[in-house]
C-alpha positions as CSV (number, residue, x, y, z in Angstrom):
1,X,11.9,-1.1,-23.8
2,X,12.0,1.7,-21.3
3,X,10.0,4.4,-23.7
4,X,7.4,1.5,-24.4
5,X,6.7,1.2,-20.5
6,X,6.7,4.9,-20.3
7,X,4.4,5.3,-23.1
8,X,2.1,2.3,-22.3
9,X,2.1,3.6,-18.5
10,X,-1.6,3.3,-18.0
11,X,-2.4,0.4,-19.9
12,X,0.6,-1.4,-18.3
13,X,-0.4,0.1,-14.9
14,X,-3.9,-1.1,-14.8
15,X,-3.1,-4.7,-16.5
16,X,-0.7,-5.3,-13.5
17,X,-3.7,-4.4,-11.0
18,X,-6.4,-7.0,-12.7
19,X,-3.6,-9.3,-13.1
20,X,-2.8,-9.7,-9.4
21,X,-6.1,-8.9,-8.0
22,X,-7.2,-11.7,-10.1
23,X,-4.5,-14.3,-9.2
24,X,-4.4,-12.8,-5.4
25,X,-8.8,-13.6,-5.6
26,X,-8.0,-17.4,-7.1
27,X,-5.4,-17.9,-4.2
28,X,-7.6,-16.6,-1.4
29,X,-10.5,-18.8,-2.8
30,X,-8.4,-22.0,-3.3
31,X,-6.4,-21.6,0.2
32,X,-7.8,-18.7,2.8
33,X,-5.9,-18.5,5.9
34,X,-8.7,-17.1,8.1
35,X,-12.7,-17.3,7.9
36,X,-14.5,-14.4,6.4
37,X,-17.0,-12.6,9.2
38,X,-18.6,-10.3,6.5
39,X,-20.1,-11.0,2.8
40,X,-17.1,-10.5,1.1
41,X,-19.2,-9.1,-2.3
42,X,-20.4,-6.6,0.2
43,X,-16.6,-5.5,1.0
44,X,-15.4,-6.1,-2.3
45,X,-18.0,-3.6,-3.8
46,X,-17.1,-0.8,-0.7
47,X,-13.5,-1.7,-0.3
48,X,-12.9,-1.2,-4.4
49,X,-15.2,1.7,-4.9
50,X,-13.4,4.0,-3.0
51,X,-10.0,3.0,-5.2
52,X,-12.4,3.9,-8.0
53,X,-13.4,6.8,-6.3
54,X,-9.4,8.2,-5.1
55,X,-8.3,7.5,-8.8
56,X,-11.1,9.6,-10.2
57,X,-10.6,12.1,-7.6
58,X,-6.8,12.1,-8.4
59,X,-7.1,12.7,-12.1
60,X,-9.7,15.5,-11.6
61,X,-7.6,17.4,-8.7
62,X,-3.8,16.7,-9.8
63,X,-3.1,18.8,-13.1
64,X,0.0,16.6,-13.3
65,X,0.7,12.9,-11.3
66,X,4.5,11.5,-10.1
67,X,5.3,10.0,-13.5
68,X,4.1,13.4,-15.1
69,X,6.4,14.9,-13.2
70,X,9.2,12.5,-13.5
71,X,9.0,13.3,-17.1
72,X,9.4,17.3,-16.7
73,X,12.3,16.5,-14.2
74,X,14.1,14.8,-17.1
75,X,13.3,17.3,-19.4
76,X,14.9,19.9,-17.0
77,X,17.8,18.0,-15.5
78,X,15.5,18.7,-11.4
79,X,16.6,16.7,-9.1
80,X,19.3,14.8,-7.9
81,X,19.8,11.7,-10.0
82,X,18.8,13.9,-13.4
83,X,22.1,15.8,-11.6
84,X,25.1,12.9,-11.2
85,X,26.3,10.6,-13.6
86,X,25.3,7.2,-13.3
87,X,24.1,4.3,-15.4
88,X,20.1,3.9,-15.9
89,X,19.6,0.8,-14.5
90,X,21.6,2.1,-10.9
91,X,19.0,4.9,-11.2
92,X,16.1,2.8,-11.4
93,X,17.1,0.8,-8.5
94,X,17.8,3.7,-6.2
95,X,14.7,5.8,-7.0
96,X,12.4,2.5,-6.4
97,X,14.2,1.4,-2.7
98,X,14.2,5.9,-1.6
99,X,10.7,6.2,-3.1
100,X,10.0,3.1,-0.6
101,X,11.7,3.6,2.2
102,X,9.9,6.9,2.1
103,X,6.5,5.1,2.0
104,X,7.2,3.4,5.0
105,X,8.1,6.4,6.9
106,X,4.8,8.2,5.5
107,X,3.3,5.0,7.1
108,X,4.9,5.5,10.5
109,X,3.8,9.2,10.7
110,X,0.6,8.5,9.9
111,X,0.2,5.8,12.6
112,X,1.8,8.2,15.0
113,X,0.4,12.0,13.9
114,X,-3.4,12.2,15.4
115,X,-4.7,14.1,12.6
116,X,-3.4,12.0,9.8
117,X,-4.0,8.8,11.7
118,X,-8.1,10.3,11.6
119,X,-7.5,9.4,8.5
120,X,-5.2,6.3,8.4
121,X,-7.8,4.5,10.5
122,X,-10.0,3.8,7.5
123,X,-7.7,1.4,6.6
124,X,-7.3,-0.5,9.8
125,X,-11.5,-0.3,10.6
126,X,-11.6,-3.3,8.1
127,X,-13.2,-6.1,10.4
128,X,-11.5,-8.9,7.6
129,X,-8.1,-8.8,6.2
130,X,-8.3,-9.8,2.5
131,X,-6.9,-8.2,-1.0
132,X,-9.4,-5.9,-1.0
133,X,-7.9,-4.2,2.3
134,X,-5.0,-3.4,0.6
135,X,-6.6,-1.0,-1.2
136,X,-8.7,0.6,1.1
137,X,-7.9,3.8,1.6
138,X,-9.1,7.2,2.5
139,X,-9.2,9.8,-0.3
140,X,-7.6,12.5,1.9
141,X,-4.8,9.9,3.0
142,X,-4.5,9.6,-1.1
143,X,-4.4,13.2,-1.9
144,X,-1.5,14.1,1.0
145,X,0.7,10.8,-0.6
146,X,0.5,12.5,-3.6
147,X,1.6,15.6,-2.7
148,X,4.3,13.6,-1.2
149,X,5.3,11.6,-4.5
150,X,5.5,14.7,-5.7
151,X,7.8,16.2,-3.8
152,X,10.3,13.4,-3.4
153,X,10.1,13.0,-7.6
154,X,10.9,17.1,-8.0
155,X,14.0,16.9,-5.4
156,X,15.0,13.1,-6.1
157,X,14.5,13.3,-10.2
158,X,14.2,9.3,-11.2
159,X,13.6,8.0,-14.4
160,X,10.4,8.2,-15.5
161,X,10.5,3.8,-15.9
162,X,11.3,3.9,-12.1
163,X,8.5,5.7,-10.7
164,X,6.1,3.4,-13.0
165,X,8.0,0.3,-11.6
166,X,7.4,1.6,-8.0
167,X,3.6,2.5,-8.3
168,X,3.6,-1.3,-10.2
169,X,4.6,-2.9,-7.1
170,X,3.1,-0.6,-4.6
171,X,-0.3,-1.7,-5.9
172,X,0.5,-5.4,-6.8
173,X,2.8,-5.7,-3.3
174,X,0.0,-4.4,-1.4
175,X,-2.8,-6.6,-3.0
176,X,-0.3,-9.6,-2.1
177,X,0.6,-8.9,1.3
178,X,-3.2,-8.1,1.9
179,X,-4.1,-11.4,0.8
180,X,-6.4,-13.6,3.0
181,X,-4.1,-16.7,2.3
182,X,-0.5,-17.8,3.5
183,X,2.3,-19.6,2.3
184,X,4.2,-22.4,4.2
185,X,6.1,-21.5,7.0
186,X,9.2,-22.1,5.7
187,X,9.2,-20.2,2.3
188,X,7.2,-17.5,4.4
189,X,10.5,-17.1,6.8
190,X,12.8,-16.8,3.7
191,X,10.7,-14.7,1.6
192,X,10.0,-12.2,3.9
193,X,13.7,-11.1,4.1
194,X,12.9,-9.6,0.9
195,X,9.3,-9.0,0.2
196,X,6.5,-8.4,3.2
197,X,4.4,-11.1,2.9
198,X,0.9,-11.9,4.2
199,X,1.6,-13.4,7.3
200,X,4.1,-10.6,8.3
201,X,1.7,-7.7,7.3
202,X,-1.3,-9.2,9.1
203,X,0.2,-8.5,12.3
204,X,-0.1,-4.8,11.4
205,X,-4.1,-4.9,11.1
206,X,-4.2,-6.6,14.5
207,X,-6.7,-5.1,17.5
208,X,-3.8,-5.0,19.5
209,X,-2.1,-1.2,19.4
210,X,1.5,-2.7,20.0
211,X,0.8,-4.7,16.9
212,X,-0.5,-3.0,14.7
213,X,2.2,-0.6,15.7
214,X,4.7,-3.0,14.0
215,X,5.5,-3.9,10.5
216,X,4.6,-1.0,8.3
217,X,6.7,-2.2,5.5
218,X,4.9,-2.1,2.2
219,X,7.4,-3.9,-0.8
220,X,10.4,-4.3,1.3
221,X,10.8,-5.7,4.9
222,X,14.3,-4.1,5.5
223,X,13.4,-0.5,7.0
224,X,10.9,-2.9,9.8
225,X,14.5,-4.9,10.6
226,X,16.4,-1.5,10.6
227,X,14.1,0.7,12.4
228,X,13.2,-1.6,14.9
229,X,9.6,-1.9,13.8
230,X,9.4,-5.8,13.0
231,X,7.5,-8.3,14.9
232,X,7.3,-11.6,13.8
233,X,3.7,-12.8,14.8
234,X,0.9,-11.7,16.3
235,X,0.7,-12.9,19.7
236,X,-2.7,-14.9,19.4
237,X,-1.6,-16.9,16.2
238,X,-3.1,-15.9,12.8
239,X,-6.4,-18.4,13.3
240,X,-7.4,-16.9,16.2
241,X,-6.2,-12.9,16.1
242,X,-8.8,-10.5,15.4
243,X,-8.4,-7.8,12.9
244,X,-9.4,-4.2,12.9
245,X,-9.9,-1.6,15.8
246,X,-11.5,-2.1,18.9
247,X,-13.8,1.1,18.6
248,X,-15.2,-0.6,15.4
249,X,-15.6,-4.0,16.0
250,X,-19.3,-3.8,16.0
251,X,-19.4,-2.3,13.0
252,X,-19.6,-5.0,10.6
253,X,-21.4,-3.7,7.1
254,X,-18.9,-0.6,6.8
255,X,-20.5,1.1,3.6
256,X,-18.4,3.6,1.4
257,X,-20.1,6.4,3.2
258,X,-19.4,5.1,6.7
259,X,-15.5,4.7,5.5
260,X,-15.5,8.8,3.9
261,X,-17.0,9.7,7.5
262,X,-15.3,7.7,9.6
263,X,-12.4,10.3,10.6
264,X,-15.0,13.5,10.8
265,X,-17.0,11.5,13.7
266,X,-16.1,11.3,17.3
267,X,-15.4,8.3,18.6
């Protein structure tokens, strides 16, 4: 089973993205939590072209990707878990919650380094919140996470099933928590003890700095509860919050080249 995923990785890898992005579009449509302000084709077709775009860009400037590596770490006993004796399935679930809790710290600098934050801000310019946000992101931000992934793979050495599990729910996480929808309060209060979910991400995009200066979990909520970055809600309530960055508000029909400019011009 774990060669077929590692062997499959691409096919598998993409299925998962339509898969959610469809089910995350049917939800949004059938239950959205907040009123759109902009055509949402018009995002859709901006938003999504630059994850075209960073995939293409990745593939042409990376000789080798994280599960690439992953595999050459195995081959050559690098890193630390291809070191210590443990069983597989302990070494799949350690690589995916380090190669997370990593994420969110990558998230935290970013919010908190100017440069990389020019960069970051793409993300949080969005004027709606919706599944289409969640992958919304510069292709420099891209390139540097890489070379991150990288890194942790060559000195960590997971299994070549764990990185593919982790880049699974990165994507398909990200597309849920992005969603433009909510789930009752109650399930949302015990659910996000183990997953971020919609309403708890959303507090991240709001105007508000303190705010969006909170919750920059990813998959798992726990390193927000640890780190003392959680917040519960956003002070206005979910209806009436508004999402994005004050700088930008006016800025409504954000084109793919206004986003790939966005951190070269002064604001």
């Amino acid at each position: 089973m774990l060669d077929y995923i590692a062997s499959h990785e691409p096919t598998i890898r993409l299925s998962f993205f339509l898969g959610t992005l469809g089910m995350i579009g049917i939800w949004q449509v059938v239950a959205p939590k907040r009123p759109q302000t902009v055509s949402t084709l018009w995002r859709w077709l901006n938003n999504f072209g630059v994850t075209f775009l960073n995939t293409f860009l990745l593939r042409l400037l990376f000789p080798i990707l994280a599960v690439g590596l992953a595999a050459i770490a195995e081959e050559n006993g690098w890193g630390l878990l291809n070191i210590i004796e443990i069983p597989i399935a302990l070494s799949i679930v350690i690589a995916v919650i380090l190669q997370d809790l990593v994420i969110y710290w990558q998230h935290v600098i970013f919010h908190r380094v100017g440069f990389l934050w020019r960069f970051h801000k793409m993300h949080h310019a969005d004027v709606d919140y919706d599944v289409s946000t969640g992958a919304r992101f510069h292709p420099v931000e891209i390139f540097l996470s890489m070379l991150l992934k990288l890194v942790v793979v060559f000195l960590l050495g997971p299994p070549v099933v764990a990185v593919i599990i982790f880049e699974i729910l990165l994507s398909s996480v990200a597309m849920f928590n992005h969603a433009n929808a909510g789930l009752p309060e109650k399930i949302d209060q015990i659910m996000r003890k183990i997953v971020v979910t919609p309403d708890m991400h959303r507090v991240h995009h709001s105007v508000i700095r303190g705010e969006h200066n909170s919750n920059y979990g990813f998959n798992l909520p726990w390193w927000d509860y640890l780190f003392g970055t959680y917040l519960p809600q956003p002070s206005a309530g979910h209806d009436k919050m508004t999402i994005g960055l004050s700088e930008y508000q006016e800025e409504r029909k954000q084109s793919i080249l206004w986003m790939l400019s966005l951190p070269f011009v002064k604001r």
